[in-house]
C-alpha positions in Angstrom: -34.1 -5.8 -39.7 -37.4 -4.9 -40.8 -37.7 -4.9 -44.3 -37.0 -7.4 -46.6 -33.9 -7.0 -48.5 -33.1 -9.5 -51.6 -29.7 -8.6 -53.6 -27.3 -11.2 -52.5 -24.0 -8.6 -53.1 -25.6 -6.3 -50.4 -24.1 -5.9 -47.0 -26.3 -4.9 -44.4 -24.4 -2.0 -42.2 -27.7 -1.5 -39.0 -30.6 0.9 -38.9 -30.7 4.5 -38.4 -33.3 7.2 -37.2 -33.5 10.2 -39.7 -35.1 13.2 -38.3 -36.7 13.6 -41.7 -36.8 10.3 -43.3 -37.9 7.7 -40.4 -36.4 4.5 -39.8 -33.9 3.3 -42.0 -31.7 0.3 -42.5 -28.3 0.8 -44.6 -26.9 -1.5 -46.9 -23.6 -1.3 -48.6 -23.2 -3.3 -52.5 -20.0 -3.1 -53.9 -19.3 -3.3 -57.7 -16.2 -5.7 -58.1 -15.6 -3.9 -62.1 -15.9 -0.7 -60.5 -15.3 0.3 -56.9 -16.2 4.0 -57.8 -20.0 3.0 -58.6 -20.4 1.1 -55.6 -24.1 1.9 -53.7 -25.0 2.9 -50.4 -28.4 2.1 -50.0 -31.1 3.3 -47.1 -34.4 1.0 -47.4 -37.3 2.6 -46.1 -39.7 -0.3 -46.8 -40.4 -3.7 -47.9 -41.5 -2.8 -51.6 -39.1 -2.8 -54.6 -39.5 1.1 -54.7 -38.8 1.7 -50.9 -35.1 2.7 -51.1 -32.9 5.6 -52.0 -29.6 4.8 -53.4 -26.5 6.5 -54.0 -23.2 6.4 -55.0 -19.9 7.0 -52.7 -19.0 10.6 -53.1 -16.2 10.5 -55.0 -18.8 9.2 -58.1 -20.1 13.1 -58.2 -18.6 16.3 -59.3 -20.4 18.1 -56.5 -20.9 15.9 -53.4 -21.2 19.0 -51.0 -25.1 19.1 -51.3 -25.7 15.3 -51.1 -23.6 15.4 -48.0 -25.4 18.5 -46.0 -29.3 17.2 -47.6 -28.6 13.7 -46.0 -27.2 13.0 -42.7 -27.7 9.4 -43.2 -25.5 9.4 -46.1 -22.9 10.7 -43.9 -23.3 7.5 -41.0 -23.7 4.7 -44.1 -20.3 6.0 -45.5 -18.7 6.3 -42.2 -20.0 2.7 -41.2 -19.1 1.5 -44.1 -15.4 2.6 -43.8 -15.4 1.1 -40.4 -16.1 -2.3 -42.0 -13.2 -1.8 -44.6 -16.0 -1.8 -47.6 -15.3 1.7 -48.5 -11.8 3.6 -49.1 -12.1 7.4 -49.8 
């Protein structure tokens, strides 16, 4: 991994090359009160800021635009299901 990560909860689910949004690494962190607002989360650099975070779909009224805007979003959610961290 490249960049430096530092939230202990965090799972770390491999990099990814976005056409659009360069190297990526994905991390999953689950909240144990509320599975719904757990975070899928694509760091981008080494700085605080350097991320984009999200919650699973389910979380949104309207997931249809996240999901067609981001294919990344789509591999972090299916990787994460692979690894039994995320149930739809």
């Amino acid at each position: 991994m490249r960049f430096q990560h530092d939230c202990t909860a965090c799972v770390c689910l491999g990099t990814f090359e976005d056409p659009d949004e360069g190297y990526l690494e994905f991390y999953w962190c689950s909240n144990k009160g509320s599975p719904s607002l757990d975070s899928v989360i694509a760091r981008y650099g080494n700085e605080g800021h350097e991320y984009i975070a999200y919650h699973p779909p389910e979380a949104f009224a309207d997931a249809s635009s996240l999901l067609t805007r981001h294919p990344w979003y789509v591999e972090i959610l299916k990787r994460a299901q692979e690894r039994g961290l995320y149930k739809p």
